[in-house]
N, CA, C and O atoms as a DFTB+ gen file, in Angstrom:
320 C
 N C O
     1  1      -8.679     -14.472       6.359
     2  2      -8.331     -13.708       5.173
     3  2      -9.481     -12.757       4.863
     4  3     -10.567     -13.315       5.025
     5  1      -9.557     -11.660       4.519
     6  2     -10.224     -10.048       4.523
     7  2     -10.104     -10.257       2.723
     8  3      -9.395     -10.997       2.040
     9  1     -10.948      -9.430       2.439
    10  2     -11.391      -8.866       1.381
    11  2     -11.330      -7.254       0.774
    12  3     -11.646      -6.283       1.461
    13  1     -10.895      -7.174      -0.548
    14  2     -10.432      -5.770      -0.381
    15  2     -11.942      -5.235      -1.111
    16  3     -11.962      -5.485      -2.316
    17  1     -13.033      -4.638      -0.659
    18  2     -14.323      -4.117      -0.601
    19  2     -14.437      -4.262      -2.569
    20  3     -14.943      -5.191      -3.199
    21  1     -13.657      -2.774      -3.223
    22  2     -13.589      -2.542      -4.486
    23  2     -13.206      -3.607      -5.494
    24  3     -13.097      -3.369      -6.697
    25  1     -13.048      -4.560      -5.048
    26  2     -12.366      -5.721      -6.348
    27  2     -12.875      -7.274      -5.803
    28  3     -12.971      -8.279      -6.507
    29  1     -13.177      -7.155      -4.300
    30  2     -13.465      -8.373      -3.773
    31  2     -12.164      -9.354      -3.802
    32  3     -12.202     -10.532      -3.445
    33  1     -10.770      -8.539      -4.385
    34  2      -9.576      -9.167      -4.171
    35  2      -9.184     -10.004      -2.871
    36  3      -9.088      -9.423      -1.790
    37  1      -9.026     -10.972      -2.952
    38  2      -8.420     -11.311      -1.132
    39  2      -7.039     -10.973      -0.512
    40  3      -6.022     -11.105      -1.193
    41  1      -6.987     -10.520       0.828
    42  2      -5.768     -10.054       1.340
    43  2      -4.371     -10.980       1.329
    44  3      -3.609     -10.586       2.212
    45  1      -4.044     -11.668       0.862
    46  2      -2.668     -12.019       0.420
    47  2      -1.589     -12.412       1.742
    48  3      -1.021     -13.502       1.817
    49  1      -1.442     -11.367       2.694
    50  2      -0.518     -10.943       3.831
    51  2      -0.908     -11.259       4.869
    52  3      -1.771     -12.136       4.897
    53  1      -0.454     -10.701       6.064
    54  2      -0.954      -9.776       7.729
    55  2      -0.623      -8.788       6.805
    56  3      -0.627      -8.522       5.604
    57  1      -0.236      -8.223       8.285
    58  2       0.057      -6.506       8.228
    59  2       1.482      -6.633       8.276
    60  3       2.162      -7.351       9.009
    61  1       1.958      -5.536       7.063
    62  2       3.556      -5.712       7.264
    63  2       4.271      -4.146       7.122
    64  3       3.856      -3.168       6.501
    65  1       5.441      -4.303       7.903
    66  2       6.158      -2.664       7.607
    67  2       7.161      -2.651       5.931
    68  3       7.729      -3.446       5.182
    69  1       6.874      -1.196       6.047
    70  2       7.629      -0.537       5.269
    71  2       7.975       1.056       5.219
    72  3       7.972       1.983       6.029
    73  1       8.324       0.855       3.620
    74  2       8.734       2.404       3.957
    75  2       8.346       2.958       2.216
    76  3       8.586       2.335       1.181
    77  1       7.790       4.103       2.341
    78  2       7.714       4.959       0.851
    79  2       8.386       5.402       0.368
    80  3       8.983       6.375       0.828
    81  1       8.636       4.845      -0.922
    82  2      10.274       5.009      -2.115
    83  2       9.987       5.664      -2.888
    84  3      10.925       6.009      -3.608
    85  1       8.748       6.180      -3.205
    86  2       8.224       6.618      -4.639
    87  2       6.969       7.366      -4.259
    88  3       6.428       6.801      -3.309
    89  1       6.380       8.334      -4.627
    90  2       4.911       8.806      -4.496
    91  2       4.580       9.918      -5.897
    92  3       4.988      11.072      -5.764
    93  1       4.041       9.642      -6.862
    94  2       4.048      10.740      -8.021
    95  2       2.191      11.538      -7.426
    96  3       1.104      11.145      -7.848
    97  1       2.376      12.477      -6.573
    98  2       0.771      13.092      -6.101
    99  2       0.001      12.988      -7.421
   100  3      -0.840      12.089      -7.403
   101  1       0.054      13.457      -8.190
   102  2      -0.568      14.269      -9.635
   103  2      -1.371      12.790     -10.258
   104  3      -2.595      12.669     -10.320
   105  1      -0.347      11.715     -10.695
   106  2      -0.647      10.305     -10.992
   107  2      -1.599       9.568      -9.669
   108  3      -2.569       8.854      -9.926
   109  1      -1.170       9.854      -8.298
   110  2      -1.606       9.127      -7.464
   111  2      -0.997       7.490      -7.070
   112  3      -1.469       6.626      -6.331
   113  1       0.104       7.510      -7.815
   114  2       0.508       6.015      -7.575
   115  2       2.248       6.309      -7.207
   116  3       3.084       7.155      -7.527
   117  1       2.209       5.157      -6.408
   118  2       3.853       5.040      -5.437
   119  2       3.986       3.720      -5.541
   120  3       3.327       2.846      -6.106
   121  1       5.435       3.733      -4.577
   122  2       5.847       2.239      -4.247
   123  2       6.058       2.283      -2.706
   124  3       6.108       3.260      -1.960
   125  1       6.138       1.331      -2.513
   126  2       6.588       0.669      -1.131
   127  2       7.743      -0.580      -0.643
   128  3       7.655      -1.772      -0.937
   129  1       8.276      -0.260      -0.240
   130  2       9.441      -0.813      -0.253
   131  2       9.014      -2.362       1.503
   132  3       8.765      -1.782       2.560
   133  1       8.998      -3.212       1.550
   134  2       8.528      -3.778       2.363
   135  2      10.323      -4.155       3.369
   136  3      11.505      -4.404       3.131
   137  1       9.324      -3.944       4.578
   138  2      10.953      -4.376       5.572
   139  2      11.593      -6.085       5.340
   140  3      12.496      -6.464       6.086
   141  1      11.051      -6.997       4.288
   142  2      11.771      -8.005       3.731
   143  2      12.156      -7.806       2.483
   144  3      13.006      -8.640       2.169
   145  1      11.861      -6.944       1.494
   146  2      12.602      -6.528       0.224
   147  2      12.041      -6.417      -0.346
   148  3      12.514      -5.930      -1.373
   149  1      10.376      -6.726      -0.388
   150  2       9.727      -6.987      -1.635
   151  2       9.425      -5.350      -2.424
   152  3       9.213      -4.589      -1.481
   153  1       9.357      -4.786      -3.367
   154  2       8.645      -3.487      -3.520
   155  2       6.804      -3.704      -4.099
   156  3       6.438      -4.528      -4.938
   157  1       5.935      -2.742      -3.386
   158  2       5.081      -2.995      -3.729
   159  2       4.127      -1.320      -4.338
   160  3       4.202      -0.220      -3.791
   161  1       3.403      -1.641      -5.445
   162  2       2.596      -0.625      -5.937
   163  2       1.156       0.156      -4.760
   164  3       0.551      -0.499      -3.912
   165  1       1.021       1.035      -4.940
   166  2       0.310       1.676      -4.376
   167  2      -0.585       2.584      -4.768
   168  3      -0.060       3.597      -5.232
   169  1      -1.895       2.579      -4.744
   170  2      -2.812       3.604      -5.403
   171  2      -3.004       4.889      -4.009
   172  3      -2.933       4.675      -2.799
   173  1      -3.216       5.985      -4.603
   174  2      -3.402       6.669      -3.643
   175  2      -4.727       6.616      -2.699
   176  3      -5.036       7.272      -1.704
   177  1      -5.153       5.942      -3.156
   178  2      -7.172       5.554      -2.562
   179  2      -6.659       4.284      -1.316
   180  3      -7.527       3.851      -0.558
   181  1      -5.438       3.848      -1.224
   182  2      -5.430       2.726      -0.364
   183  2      -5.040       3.376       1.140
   184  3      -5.260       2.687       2.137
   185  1      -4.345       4.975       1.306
   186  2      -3.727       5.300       2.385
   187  2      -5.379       5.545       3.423
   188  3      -6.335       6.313       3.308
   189  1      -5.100       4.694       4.174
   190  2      -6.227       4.335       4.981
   191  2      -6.947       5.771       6.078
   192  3      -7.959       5.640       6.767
   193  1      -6.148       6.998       5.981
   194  2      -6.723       8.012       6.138
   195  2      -7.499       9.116       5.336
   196  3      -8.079      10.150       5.668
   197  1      -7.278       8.494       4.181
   198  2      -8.305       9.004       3.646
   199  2      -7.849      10.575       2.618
   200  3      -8.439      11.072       1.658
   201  1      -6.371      11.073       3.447
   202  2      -5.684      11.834       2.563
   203  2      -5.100      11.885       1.055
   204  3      -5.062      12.949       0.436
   205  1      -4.734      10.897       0.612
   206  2      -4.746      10.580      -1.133
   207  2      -3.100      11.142      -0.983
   208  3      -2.367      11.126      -1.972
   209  1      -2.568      11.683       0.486
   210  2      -0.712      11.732       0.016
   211  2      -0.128      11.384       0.862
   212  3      -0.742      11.193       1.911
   213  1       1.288      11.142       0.824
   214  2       1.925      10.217       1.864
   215  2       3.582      11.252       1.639
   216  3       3.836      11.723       0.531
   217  1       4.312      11.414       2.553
   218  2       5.226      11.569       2.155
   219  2       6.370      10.430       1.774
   220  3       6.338       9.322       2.310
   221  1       7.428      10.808       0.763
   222  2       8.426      10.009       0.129
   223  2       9.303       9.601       1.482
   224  3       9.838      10.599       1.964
   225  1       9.563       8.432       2.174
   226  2      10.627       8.212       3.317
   227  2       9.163       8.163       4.503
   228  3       9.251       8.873       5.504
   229  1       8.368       7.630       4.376
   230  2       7.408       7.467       5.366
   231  2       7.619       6.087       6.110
   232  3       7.888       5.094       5.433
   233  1       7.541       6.028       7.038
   234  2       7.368       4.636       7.569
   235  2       6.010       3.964       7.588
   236  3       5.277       4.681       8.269
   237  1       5.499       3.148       7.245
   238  2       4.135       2.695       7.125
   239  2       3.652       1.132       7.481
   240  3       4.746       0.615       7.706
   241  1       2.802       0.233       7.638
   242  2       2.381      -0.476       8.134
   243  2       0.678      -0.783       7.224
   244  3      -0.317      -0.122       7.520
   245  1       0.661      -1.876       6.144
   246  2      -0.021      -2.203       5.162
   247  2      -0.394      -3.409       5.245
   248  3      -0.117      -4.256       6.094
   249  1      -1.055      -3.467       4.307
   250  2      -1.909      -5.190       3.846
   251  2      -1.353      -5.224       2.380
   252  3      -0.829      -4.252       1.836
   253  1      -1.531      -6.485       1.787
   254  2      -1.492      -6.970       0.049
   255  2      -2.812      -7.403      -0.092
   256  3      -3.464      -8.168       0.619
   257  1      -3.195      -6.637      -1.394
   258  2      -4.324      -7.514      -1.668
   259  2      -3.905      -8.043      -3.356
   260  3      -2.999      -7.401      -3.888
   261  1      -4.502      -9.100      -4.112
   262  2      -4.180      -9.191      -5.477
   263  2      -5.243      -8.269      -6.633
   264  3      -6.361      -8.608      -7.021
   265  1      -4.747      -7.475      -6.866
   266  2      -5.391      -6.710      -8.523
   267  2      -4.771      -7.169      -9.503
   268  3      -3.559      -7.328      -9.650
   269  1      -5.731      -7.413     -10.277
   270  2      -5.271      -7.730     -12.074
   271  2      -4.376      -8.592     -12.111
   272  3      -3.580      -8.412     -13.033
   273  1      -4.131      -9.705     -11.299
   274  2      -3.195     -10.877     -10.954
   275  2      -2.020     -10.182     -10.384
   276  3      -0.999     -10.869     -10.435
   277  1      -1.877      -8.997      -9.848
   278  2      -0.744      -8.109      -9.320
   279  2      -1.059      -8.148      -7.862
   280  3      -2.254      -8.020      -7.592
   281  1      -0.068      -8.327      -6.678
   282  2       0.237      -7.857      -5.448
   283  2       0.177      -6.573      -5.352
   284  3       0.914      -6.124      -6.230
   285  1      -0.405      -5.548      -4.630
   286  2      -0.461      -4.693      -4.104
   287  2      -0.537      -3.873      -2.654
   288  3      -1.308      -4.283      -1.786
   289  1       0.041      -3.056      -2.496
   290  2      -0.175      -2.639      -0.752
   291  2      -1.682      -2.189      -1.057
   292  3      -2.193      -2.133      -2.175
   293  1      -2.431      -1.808       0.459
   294  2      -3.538      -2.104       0.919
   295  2      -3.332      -1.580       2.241
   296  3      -2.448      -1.929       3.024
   297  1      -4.557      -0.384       2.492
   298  2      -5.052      -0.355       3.865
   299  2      -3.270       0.618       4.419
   300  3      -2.829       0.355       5.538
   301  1      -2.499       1.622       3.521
   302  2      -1.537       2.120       3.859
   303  2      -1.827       2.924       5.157
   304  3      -2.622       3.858       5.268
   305  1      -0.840       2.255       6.349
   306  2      -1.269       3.758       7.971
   307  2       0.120       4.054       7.958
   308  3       1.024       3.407       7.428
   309  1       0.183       5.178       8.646
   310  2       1.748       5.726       8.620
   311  2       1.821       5.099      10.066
   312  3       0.951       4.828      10.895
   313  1       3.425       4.953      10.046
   314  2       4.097       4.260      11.510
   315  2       4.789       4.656      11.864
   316  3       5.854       4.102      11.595
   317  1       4.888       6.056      12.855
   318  2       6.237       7.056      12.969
   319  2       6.665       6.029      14.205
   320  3       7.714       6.211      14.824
């Protein structure tokens, strides 16, 4: 189990697919829709390239870590 650097949160997951349902650029926060159902929040600081945008209908491949007693994606890579 990994550690998420900024919160010292622990990683929750593996690595799991999904897909991007939501992305507001301006706010910086989305959702993620996980390939078992779950939906999960997303800060824009987590897309693991370093770009801060993702497009809406992306395929992607993430971690969970826990914030503020909340599940979150983590470590977002795109997965064409």
């Amino acid at each position: 189990m990994g550690t998420f650097a900024a919160t010292d949160a622990p990683f929750v997951e593996g690595v799991m697919s999904g897909l991007v349902v939501e992305f507001d650029s301006p706010a910086g926060l989305g959702y993620i829709d996980s390939a078992n159902g779950d939906r999960y929040l997303f800060h824009c600081i987590a897309i693991a390239d370093g770009s801060r945008e993702i497009t809406v209908g992306q395929k992607v491949l993430f971690e969970i870590v826990m914030r503020f007693e909340k599940s979150e994606a983590w470590n977002i890579q795109k997965n064409d």
